[in-house]
Structure formats: structure tokens, C-alpha cells
Backbone bond lengths (Angstrom), bond angles and torsions (degrees), N, CA, C in turn:
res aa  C-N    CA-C-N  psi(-1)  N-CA   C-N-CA  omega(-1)  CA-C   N-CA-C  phi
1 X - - - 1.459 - - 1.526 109.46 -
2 X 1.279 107.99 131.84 1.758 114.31 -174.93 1.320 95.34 -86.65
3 X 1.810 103.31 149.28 1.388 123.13 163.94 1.536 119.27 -13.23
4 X 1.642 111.88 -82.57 1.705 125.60 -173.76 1.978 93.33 -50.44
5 X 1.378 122.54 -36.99 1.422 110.23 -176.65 1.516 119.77 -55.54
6 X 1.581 108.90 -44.26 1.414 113.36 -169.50 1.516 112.56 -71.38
7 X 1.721 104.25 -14.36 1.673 90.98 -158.76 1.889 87.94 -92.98
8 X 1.242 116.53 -19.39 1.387 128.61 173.81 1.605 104.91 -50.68
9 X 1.259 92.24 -61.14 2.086 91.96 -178.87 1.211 109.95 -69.30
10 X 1.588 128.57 -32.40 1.521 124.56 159.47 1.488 126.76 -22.27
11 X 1.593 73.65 -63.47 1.982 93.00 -169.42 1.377 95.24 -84.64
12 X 1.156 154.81 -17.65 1.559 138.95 142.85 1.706 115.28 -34.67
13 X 0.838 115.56 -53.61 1.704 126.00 -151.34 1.282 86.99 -96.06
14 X 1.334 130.83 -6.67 1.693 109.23 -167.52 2.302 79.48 -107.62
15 X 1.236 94.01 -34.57 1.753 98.61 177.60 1.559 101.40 -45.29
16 X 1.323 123.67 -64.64 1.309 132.87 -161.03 1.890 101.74 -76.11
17 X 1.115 135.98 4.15 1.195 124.17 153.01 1.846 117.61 -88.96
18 X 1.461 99.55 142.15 1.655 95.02 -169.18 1.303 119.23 -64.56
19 X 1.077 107.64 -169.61 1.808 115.00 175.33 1.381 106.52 -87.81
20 X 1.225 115.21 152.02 1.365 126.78 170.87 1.429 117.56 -78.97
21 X 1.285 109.87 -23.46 1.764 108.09 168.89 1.325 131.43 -59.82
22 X 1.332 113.56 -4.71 1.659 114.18 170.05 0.960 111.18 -79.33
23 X 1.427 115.48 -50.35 1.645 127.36 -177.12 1.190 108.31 -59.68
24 X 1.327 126.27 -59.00 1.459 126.87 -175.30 1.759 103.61 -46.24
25 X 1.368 117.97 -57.33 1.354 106.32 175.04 1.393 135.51 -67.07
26 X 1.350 110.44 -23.77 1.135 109.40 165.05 1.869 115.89 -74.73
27 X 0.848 135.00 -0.81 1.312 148.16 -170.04 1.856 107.77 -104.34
28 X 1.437 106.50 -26.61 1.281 121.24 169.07 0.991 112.60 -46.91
29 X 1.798 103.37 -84.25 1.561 127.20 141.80 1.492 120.11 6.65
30 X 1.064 122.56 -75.40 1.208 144.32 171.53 1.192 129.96 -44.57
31 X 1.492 97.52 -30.23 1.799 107.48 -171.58 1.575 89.93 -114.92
32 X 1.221 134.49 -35.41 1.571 120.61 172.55 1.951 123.47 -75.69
33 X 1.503 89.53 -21.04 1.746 81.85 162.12 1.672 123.56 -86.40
34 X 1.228 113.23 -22.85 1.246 127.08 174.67 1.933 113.65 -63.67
35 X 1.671 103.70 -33.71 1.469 114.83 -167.55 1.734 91.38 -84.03
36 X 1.260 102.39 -30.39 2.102 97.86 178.15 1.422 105.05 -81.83
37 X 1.086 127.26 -38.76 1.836 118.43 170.43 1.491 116.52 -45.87
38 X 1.270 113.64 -26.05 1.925 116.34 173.92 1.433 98.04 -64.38
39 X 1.219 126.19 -6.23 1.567 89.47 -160.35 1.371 100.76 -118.05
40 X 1.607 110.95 -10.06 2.084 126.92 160.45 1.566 96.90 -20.89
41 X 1.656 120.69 -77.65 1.548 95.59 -148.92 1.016 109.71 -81.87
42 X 1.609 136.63 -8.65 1.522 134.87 -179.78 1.802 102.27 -66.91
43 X 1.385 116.07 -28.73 1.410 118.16 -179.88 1.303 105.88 -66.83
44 X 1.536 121.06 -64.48 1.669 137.85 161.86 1.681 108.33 -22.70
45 X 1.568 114.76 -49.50 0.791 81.40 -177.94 1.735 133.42 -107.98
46 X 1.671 100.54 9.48 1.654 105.36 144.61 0.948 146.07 -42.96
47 X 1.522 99.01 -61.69 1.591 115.41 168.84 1.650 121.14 -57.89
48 X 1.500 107.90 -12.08 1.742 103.98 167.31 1.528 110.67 -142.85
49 X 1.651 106.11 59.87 1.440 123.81 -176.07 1.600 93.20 -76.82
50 X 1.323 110.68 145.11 1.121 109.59 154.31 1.640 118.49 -119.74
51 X 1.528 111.04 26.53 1.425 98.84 -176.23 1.556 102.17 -107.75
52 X 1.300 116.66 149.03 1.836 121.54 -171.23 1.581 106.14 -61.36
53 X 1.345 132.06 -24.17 0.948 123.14 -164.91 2.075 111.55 -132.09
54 X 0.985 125.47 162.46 1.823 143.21 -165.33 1.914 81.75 -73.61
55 X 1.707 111.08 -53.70 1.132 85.72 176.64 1.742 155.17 -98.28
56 X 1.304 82.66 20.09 1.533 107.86 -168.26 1.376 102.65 -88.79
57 X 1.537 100.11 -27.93 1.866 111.22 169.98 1.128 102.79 -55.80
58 X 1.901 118.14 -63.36 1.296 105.43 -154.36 1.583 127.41 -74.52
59 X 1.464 98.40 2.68 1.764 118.49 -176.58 1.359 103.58 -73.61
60 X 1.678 103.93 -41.74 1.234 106.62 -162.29 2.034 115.58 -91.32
61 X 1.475 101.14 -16.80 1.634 114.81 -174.05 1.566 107.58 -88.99
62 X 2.051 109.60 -10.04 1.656 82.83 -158.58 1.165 122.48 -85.77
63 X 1.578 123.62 13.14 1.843 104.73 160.95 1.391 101.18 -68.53
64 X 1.010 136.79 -18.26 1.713 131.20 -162.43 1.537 96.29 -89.78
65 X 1.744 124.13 -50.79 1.236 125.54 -177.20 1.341 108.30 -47.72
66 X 1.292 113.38 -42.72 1.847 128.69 -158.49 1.644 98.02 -79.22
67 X 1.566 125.25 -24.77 1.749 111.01 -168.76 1.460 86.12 -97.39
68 X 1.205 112.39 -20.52 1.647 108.95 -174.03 1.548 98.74 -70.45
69 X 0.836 131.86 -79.74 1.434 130.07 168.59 1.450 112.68 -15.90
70 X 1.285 117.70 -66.49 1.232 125.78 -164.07 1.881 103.69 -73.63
71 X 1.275 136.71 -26.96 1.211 128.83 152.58 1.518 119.92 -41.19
72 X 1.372 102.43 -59.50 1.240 119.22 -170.35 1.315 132.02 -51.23
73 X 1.429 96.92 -34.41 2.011 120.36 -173.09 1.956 77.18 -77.79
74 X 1.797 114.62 -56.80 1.023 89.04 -134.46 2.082 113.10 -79.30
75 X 1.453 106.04 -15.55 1.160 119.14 155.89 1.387 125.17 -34.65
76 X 1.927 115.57 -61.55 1.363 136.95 165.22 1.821 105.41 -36.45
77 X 1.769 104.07 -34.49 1.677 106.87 -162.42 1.293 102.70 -88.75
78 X 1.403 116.54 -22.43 1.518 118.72 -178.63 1.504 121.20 -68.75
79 X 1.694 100.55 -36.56 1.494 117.25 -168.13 1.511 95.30 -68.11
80 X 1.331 114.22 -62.40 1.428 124.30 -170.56 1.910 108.27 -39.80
81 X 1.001 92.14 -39.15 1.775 100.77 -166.29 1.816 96.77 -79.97
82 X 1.116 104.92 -27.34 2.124 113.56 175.10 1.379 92.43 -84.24
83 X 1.162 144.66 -29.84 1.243 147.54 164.28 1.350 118.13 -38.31
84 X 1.476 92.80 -72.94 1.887 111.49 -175.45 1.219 109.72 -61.14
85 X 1.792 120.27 -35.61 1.600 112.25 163.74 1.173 143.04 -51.48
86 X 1.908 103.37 -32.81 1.381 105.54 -167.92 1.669 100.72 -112.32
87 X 1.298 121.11 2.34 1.589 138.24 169.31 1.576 91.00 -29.62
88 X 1.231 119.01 -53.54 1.843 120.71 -154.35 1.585 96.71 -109.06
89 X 1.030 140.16 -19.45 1.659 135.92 -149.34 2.053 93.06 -101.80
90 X 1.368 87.22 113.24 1.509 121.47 -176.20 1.579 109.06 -76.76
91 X 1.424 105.50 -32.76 1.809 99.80 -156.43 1.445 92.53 -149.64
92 X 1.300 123.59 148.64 1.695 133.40 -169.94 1.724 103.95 -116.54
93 X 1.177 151.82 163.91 0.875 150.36 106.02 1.756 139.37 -108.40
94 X 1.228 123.58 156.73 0.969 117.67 -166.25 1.819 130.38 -21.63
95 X 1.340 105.17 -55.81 1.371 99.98 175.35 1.603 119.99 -70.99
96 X 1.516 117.01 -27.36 1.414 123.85 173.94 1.783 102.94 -60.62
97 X 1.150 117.74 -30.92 1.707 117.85 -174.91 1.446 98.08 -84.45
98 X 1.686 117.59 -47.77 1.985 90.37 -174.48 1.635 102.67 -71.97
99 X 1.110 137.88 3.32 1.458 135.07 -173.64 1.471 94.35 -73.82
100 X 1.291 75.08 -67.87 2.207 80.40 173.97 1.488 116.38 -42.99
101 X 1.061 98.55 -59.80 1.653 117.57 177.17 1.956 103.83 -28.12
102 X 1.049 101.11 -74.76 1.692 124.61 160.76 1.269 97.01 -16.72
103 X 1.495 106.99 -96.90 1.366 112.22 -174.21 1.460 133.16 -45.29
104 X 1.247 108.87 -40.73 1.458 111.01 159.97 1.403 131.12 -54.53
105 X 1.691 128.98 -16.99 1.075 143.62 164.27 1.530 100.72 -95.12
106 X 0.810 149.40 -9.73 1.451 131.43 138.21 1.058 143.52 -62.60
107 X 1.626 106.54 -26.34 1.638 126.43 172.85 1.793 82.26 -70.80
108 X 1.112 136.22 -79.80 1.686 153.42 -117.97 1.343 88.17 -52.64
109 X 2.121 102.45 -45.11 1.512 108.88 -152.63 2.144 104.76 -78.13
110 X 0.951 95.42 -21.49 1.193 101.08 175.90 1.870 126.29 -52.26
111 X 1.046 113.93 -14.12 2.066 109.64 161.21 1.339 106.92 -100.81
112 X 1.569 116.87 -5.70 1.172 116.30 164.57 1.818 118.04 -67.01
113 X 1.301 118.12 -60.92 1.139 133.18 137.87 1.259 117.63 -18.72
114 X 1.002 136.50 -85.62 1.430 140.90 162.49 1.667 122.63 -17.89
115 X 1.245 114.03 -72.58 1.215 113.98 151.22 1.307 125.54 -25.94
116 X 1.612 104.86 -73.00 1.528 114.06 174.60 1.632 117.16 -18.77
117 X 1.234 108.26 -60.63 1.874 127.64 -168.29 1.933 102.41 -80.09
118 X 1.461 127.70 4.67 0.989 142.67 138.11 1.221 141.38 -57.04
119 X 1.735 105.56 -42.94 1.586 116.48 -159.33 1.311 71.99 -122.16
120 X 1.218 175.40 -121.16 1.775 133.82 -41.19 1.671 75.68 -143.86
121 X 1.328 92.38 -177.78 1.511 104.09 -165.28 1.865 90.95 -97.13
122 X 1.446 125.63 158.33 1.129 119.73 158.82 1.465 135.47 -54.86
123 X 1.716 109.52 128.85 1.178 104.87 -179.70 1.505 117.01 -162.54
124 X 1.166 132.59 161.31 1.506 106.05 -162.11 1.460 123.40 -64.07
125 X 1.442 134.38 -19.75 1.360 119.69 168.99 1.215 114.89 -67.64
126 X 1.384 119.86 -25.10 1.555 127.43 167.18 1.614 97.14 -37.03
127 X 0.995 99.81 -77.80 1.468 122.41 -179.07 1.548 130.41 -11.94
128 X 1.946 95.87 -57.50 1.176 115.02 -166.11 1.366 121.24 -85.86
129 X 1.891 91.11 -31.81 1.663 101.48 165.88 1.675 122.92 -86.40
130 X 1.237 100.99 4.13 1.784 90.14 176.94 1.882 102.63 -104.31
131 X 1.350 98.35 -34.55 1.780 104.32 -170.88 1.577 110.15 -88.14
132 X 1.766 105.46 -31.83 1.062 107.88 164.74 1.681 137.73 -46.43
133 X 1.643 95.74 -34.52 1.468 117.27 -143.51 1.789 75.28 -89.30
134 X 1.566 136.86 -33.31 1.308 132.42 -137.92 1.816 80.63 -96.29
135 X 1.185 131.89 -40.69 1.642 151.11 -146.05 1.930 83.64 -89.31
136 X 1.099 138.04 -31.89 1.093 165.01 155.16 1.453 111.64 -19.91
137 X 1.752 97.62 -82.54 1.351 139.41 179.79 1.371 97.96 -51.85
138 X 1.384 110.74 -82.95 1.478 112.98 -157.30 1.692 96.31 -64.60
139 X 1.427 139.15 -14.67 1.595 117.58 170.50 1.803 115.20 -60.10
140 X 1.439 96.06 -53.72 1.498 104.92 178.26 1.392 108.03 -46.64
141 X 1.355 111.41 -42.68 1.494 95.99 -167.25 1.648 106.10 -75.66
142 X 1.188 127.98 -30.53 1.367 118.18 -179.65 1.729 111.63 -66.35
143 X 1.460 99.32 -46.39 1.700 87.28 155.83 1.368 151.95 -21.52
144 X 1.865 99.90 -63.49 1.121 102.99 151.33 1.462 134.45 -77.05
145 X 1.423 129.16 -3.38 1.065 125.53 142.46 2.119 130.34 -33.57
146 X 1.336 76.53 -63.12 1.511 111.78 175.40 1.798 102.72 -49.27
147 X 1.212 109.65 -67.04 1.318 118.65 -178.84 1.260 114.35 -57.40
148 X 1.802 132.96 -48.68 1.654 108.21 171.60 1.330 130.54 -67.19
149 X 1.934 101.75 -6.34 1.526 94.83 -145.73 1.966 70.08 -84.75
150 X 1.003 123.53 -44.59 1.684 126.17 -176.37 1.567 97.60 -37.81
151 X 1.633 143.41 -30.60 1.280 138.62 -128.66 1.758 96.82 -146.00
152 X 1.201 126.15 58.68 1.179 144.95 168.92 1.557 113.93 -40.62
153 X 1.096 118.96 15.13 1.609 106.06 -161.86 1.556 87.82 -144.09
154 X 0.982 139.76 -14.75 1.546 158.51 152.04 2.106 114.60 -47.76
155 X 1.356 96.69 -40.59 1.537 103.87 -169.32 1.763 112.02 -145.60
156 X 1.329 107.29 179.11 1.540 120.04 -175.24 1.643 98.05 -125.11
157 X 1.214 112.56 4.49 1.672 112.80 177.50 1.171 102.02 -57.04
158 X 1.749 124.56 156.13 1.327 138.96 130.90 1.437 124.28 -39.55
159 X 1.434 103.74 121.86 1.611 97.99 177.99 1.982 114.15 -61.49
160 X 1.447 93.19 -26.90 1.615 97.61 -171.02 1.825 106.00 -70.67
161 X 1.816 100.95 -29.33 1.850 72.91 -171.76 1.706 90.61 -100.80
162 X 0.776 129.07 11.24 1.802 126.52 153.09 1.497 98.49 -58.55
163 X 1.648 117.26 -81.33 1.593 110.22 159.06 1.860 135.53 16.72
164 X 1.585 79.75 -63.14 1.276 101.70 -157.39 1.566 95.20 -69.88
165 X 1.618 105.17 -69.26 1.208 124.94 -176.68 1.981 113.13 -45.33
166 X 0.899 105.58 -35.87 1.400 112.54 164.42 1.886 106.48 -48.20
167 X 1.485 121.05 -63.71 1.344 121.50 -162.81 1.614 100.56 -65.62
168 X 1.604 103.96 -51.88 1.516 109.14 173.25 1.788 113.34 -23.98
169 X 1.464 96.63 -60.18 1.472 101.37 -159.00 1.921 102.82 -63.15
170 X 1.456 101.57 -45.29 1.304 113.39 -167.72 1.712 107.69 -64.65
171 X 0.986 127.20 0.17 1.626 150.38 -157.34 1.845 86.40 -111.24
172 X 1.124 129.91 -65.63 1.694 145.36 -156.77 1.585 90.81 -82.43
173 X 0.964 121.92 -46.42 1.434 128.01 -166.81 1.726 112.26 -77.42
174 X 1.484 116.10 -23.17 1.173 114.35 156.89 1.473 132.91 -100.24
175 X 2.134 100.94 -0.08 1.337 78.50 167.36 1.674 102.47 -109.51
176 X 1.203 130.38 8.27 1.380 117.58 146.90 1.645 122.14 -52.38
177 X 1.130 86.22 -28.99 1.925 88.41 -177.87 1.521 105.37 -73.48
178 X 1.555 110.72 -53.46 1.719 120.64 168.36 1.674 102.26 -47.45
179 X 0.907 124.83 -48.75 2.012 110.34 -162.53 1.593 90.93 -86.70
180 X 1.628 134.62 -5.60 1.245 84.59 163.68 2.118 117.50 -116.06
181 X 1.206 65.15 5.94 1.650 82.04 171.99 1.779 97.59 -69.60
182 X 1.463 130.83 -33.12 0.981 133.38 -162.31 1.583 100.17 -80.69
183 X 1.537 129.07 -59.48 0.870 148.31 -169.93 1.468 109.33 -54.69
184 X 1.736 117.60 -44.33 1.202 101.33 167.11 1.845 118.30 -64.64
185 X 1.435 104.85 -37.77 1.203 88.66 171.58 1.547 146.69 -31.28
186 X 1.673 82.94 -74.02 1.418 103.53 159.90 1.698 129.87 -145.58
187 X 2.149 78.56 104.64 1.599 111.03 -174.73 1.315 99.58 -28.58
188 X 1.723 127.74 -62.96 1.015 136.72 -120.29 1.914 104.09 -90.68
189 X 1.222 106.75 30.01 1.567 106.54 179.85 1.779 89.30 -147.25
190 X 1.421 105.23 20.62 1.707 101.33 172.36 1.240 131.54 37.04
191 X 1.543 108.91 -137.42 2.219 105.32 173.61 1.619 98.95 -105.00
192 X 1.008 120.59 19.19 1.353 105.73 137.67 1.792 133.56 -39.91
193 X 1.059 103.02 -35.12 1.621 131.15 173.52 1.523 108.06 -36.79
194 X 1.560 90.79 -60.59 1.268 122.37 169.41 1.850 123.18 -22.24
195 X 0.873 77.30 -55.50 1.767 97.31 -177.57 1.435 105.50 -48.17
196 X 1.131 121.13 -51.98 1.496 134.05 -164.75 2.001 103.05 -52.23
197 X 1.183 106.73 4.49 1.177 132.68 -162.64 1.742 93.76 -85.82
198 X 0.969 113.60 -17.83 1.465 100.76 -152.30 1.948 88.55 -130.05
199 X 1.437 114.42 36.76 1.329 131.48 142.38 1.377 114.84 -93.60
200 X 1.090 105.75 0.40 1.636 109.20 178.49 1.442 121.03 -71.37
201 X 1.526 115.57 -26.01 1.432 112.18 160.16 1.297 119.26 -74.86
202 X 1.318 127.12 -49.73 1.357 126.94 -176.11 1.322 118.22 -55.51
203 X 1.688 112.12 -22.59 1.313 118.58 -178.93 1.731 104.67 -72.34
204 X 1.637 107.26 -50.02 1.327 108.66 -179.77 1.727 110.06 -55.04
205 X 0.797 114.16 -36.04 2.107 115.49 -172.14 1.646 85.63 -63.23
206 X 1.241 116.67 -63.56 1.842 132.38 -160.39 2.165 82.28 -42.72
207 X 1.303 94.70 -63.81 1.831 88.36 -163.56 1.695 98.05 -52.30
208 X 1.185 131.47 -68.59 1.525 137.14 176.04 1.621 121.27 -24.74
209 X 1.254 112.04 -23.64 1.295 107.92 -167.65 1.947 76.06 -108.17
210 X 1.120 137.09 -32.10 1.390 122.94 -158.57 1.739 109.38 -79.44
211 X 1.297 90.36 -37.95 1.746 103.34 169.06 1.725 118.30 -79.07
212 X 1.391 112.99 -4.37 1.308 117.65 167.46 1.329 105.93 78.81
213 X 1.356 137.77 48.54 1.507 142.25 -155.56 1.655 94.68 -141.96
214 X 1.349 99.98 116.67 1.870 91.52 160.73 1.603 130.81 -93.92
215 X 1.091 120.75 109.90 1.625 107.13 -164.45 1.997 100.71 -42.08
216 X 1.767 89.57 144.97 1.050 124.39 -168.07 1.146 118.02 -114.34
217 X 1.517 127.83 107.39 1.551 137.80 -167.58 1.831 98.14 -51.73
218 X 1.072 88.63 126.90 2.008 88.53 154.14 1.393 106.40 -79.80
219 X 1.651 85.38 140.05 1.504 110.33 165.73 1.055 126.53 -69.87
């Protein structure tokens, strides 16, 4: 087969893979019904308050107010980062969609989780399935990081801020693993742990300035 032939069957086979715009919207979908399920048991538990007053509720709801919140930002942080992946990615194929697929059932399971650390008293499966489920999330997503930047014919991204986004993820993904390794340690400072989560930028600038790279506006 001559040169002009192969790039002909190329651009055939890359024709016959779908668009990425279904998925992306359906994944929308996905991530905005999942962000309204956080807010089920805070409703549940209005509708069968037993305290006389709006603020005696909120004295009494705010570990639930505080994971609710804290789902929520971090769900909002997940999408954004599935965002920035598929910002450039033109064409899907099968394994790039169950990746998603994956990930999207990790977001879903997540007010499940949530809930969970509502109703039962703390304890380490508590633990494993709410921090687990987030340590989860952010692997898949570096995966698929991993997976377009391997699959050049999928997107118009830069291999370097794919790169990037790769360390990012792998940076989030170990300190979900650290806060809950911590948490089992020690229950008694809760998802506070959590927080430590949000060294994850400073860590990314710390790598950028060490590799001699200045972050670079998208076009």
C-alpha cells in the first residue's frame, strides 16, 4: 500500500468514529443530575425538622451542610477538569466512551456516598466509600488523560498541556489517597483532611517553575 493510500484509509477510519459531542452532552447531563441529588437529604431533612427554629436546624445539620458543600465544589471540580479534556477531542472511540462511562458512574455514585456520611455514625467503610469513591474519580480521569494524549487522532490538544494535566491529576489522585489514609487514621479531625486538597495548585505552579515552563493561556 502506497503512502497517499494509507493516509486515505486513515482518514476513513478516523471518519467512521463518532463525534465527541454526544458524549460530552450526555456527560453534562450526568454531572448536573448527580450535583441536584446532593441536595435530596438536606430537603428530607426539612420536611421532618424537628427543631423550632431555621437556626437550630442549621446547628444541628452542619456536618451534612459542610459534605454537601464539599461534594458539590468537588463534583463542579471534576466536571471542569472532564471539561478541559474533552475542550479539544473531536472523535470518541469505544474504549475512550467506557472510560467516560467509568467515570460517570463514579460521579452518579457520589450523593450516594454523601448521604451515607449523613445517616450512619462514622466509621471506616464510611470512609472508604465516600473518599474512596472521590480517589476513584480523579484516577479515571487521569487515565483518560493518559489515553487521548496516547491517541492523537481523537483531538487537536497539545501533547505538552495533556502532559501537564496528566501530573495535575496524578498530584489530586495521591492526595485523595493521603486524606483518606489520614482519616482512617485519625477519624477524629473528619474531612477536614479533605482540604489539604487544595495544595494541589501550588503543587502544580511548584512543578512549572521546576521544569522551567510558564503556564500558558489557552487559546
Amino acid at each position: 500500500m502506497t503512502e497517499p493510500q494509507r493516509e486515505d484509509a486513515g482518514k476513513a477510519v478516523d471518519d467512521e468514529l463518532p463525534s465527541a459531542e454526544r458524549l460530552k452532552a450526555f456527560t453534562d447531563a450526568v454531572v448536573a443530575i448527580a450535583m441536584t441529588l446532593l441536595i435530596l437529604p438536606l430537603m428530607d431533612s426539612v420536611s421532618s425538622a424537628e427543631q423550632p427554629t431555621a437556626g437550630a436546624w442549621i446547628v444541628a445539620e452542619w456536618p451534612n451542610l459542610l459534605t454537601f458543600l464539599l461534594s458539590f465544589v468537588l463534583i463542579a471540580e471534576f466536571w471542569l477538569s472532564h471539561h478541559r479534556i474533552f475542550a479539544r477531542v473531536e472523535r470518541v472511540d469505544e474504549r475512550l466512551i467506557w472510560l467516560t462511562v467509568l467515570w460517570m458512574l463514579t460521579i452518579v455514585w457520589l450523593p450516594v456516598a454523601t448521604a451515607i456520611t449523613g445517616t450512619f455514625e462514622p466509621d471506616p467503610i464510611q470512609t472508604v466509600l465516600y473518599v474512596g469513591s472521590l480517589t476513584l474519580t480523579s484516577l479515571v480521569l487521569t487515565l483518560t488523560r493518559v489515553y487521548v494524549l496516547r491517541h492523537p487522532r481523537l483531538h487537536n490538544e497539545k501533547p505538552e498541556r495533556l502532559r501537564e494535566g496528566i501530573t495535575v491529576g496524578i498530584i489530586l489522585t495521591i492526595l485523595f489517597a493521603t486524606a483518606m489514609v489520614l482519616m482512617l487514621l485519625f477519624p477524629q479531625v473528619g474531612y477536614f483532611w479533605l482540604f489539604g486538597l487544595f495544595l494541589a495548585r501550588p503543587v502544580r505552579h511548584l512543578i512549572r517553575r521546576i521544569s522551567g515552563r510558564a503556564p500558558q493561556p489557552r487559546s
